[in-house]
N, C-alpha and C positions, 0 to 999 in steps of 0.2 A: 413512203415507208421503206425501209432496211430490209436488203433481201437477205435469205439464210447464208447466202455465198455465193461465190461465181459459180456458174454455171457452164461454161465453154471453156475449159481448158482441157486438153487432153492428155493421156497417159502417155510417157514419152516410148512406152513399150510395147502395152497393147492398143493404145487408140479410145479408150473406153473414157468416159465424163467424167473428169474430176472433182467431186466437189471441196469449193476451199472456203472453210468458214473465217469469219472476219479474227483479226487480228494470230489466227493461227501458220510457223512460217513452216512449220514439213505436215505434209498431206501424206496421206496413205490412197491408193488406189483400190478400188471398190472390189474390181475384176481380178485384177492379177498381183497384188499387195505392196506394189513396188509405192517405195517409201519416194515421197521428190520433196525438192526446196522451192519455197517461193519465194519471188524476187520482182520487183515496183516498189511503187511511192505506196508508202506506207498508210500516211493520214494520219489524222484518229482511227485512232482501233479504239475495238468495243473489248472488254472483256468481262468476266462474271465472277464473284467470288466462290468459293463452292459452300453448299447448305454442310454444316458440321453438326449443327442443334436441331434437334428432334422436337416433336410437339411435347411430348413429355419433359424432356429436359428446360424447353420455354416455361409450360408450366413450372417445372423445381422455381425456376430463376424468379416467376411474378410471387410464389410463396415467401422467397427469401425476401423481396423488396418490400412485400407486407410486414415484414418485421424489423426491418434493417433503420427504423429510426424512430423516435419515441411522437414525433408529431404526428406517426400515421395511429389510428384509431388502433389500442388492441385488437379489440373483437375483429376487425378484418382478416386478419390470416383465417380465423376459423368460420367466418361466418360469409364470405364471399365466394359466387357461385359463378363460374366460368361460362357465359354465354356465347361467345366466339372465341376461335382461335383459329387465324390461318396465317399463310404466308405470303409474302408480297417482297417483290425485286423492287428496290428503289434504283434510279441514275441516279451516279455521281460524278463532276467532274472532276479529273483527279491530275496532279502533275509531280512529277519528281525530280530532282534535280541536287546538282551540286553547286551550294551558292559560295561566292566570294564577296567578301565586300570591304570596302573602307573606310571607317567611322572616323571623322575628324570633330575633337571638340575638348572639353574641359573637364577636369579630374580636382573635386576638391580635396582638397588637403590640408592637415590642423583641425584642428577648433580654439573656439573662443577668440580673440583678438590674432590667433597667429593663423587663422580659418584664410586658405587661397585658392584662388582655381589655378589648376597647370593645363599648357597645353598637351593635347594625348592626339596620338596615333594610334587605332587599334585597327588589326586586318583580324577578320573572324571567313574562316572558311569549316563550310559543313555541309552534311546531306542534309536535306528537308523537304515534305512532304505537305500539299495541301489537296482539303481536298473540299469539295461543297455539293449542297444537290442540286441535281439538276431538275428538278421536277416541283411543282407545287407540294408539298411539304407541312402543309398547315393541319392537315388533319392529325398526321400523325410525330409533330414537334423533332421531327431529327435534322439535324441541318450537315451535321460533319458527322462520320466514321471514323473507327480506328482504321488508318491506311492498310491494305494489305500489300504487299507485292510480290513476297515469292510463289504463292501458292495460286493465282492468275489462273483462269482456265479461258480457253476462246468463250467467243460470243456465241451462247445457240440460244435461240428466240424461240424454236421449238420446247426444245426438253424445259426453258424456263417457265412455258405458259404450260407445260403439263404438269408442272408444282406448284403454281401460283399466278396470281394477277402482278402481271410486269407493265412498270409505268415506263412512258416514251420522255424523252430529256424535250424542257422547255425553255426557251431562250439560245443564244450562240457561246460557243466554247471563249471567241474575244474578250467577251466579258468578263468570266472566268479568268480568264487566264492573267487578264488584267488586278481583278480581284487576288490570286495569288501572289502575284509579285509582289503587290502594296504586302502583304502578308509575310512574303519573305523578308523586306525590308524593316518590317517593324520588328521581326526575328535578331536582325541582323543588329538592329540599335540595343536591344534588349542583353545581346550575348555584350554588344562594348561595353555595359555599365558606366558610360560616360554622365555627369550631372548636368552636363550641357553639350548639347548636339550641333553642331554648326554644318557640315556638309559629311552624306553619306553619298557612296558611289557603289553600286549591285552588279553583280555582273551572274550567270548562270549558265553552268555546262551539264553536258550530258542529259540533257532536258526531254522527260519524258513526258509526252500527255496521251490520255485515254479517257474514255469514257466507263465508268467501272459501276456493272447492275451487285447489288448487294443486297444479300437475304436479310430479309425484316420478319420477327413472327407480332403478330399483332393480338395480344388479347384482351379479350373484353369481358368484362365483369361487372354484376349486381351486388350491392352491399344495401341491403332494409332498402329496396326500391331506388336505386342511386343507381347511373352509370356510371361507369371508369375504365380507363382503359390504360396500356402498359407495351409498352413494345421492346421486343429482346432482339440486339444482335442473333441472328441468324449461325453466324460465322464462331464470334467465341462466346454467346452463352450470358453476355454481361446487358443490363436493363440499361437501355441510351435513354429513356423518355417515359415517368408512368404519371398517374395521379392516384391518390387514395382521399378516403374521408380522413380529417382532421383528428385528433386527441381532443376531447373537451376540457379535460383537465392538466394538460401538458400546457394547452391555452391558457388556461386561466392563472397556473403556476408562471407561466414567463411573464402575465401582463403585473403580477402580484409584484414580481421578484424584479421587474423593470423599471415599475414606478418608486419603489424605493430605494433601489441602486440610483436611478437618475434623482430621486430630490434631493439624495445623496448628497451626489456631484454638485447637482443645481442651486443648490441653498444652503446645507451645512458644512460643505469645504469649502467655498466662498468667502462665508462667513468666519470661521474659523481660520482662513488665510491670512484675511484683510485683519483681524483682530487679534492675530498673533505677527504681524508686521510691523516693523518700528518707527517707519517711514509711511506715512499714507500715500498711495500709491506705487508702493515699491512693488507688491505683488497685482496688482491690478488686473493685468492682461492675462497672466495665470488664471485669475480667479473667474473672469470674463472665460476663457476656454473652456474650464471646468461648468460654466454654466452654459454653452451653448452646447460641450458633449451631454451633459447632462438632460437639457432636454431633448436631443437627440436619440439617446437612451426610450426616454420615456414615449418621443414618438413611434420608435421602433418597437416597443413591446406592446403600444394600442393597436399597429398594427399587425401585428403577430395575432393578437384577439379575435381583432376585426375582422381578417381577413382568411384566418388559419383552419374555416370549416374546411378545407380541400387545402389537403399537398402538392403541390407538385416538385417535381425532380425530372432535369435535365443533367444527361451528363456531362461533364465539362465545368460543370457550375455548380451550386450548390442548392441545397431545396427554399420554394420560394418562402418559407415559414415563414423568415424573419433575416431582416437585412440590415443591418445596426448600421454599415457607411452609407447604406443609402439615405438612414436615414436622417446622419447627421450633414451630409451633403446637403439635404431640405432645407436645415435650418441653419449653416453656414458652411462651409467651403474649408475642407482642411487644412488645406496649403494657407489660408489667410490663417488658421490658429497658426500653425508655425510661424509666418510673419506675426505676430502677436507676440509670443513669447523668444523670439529668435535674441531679442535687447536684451533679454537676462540670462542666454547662455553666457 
């Protein structure tokens, strides 16, 4: 276990104990106030985000997410009953850095018959920020924070357990760290907008790591005998992970309105394709696309149904309602509709 701080360092004035909390570099002296610098290998330093949100204000935040989308159940904002609310320090691993990098690869250009790849050179240099938990995380679904960096206070493991239950970091920072890079990297492919990638090269300065505990408020509610639960950044106020009871009729309106947008697609622009073309087979693979999005469509709106008694919402992502590319991924592969129709641009 992590101690508060060292212990044996003396005041260079009066002789008295200095204590020097982790990742903190000027101390103050207990005894005689004299301010000093510290100076060693660094490490990992721990540091803390500070608490900004209040139980009240968590609260504001879980009323606004009861309302903030049509697939959470009305009657929830007014009929849910707040059984817990507390607060808890999550670890995160966190790294900051200035990355460089050099994407070597291919840039289309044209369409139609004059359609080419060129080769490209693209250097992207930027700041970036990752950051992950360090801690088992399943209970309460947060995996990533908005990064903080200026507002950093040291590590105290005391005043954190006198506000809340603080979790210890599990696994090694290599991992981590390993994990951000890949992360920078996909960053780095992402900013070249190249159509084809053939060799990148990363490089990273000024590279900071830390270990960084972050205020979580966690509450928990009853809706007609149902638990749920919701958890709010600590720090600025915003819902990273909730669940609520479902719409019934939000449900039933998407499964309505998706079965007939998809037979739409699936059967009457198909038909109307192939029967408005002059050539048979000329529209064919169109018409094929149009009926694998279309049942695609319609898988995604049975499971909007099927599944839509409970919301959830991650941030970063969008609510698990209803997922239209997942669903037409199920039932064919996008990129092969593009090869399908790619012959008749």
């Amino acid at each position: 276990m992590e101690k508060d701080g060292l212990q044996g360092l003396n005041c260079p004035n009066c002789g008295g104990v200095v204590p020097v909390p982790e990742g903190q570099l000027i101390v103050r002296c207990p005894y005689c106030d004299l301010r000093s610098f510290v100076r060693g290998e660094r490490g990992l330093l721990r540091y803390q985000v500070p608490q900004r949100v209040d139980r009240n204000q968590a609260l504001a935040a879980l009323s606004k997410f009861l309302t903030s989308n049509m697939a959470i159940a009305p009657a929830a904002a007014r009929q849910a009953r707040v059984s817990e609310a507390f607060l808890i320090y999550l670890p995160f691993w966190t790294v900051w850095a200035r990355v460089g990098g050099w994407v070597f690869g291919e840039k289309r250009v044209g369409s139609g018959d004059n359609a080419r790849y060129e080769p490209r050179e693209v250097r992207v240099v930027q700041d970036m920020t990752w950051n992950g938990a360090a801690a088992d995380v399943g209970e309460f679904g947060v995996e990533h924070v908005s990064a903080v960096a200026q507002d950093l206070e040291p590590f105290d493991p005391t005043e954190l357990h006198s506000r809340g239950m603080v979790f210890e970091p599990v696994g090694s920072f290599r991992e981590a760290s390993q994990t951000a890079d890949r992360t920078f990297e996909d960053q780095v492919r992402k900013q070249a907008k190249l159509d084809r990638t053939q060799q990148v090269f990363v490089r990273s300065v000024r590279r900071r790591n830390a270990l960084v505990y972050h205020p979580l408020w966690v509450l928990r509610y009853l809706f007609r005998g149902r638990a749920f639960q919701v958890v709010v950044d600590g720090y600025s106020g915003q819902v990273l992970y909730g669940k609520a009871p479902g719409n019934t009729l939000y449900r039933a309106a998407v499964l309505v309105a998706g079965m007939a947008l998809g037979a739409f697609l699936a059967i009457d622009a198909p038909a109307f394709l192939i029967a408005a073309s002059d050539t048979e087979g000329d529209l064919f693979w169109v018409a094929l696309a149009l009926l694998v999005a279309g049942g695609g469509l319609m898988y995604a709106a049975y499971r909007a149904f099927r599944h839509g008694e409970q919301y959830e919402y991650r941030r970063g992502g969008s609510g698990s309602f209803i997922n239209v590319a997942e669903a037409i991924e199920m039932v064919g592969s996008i990129k092969d509709i593009e090869k399908w129709i790619s012959p008749l641009r």
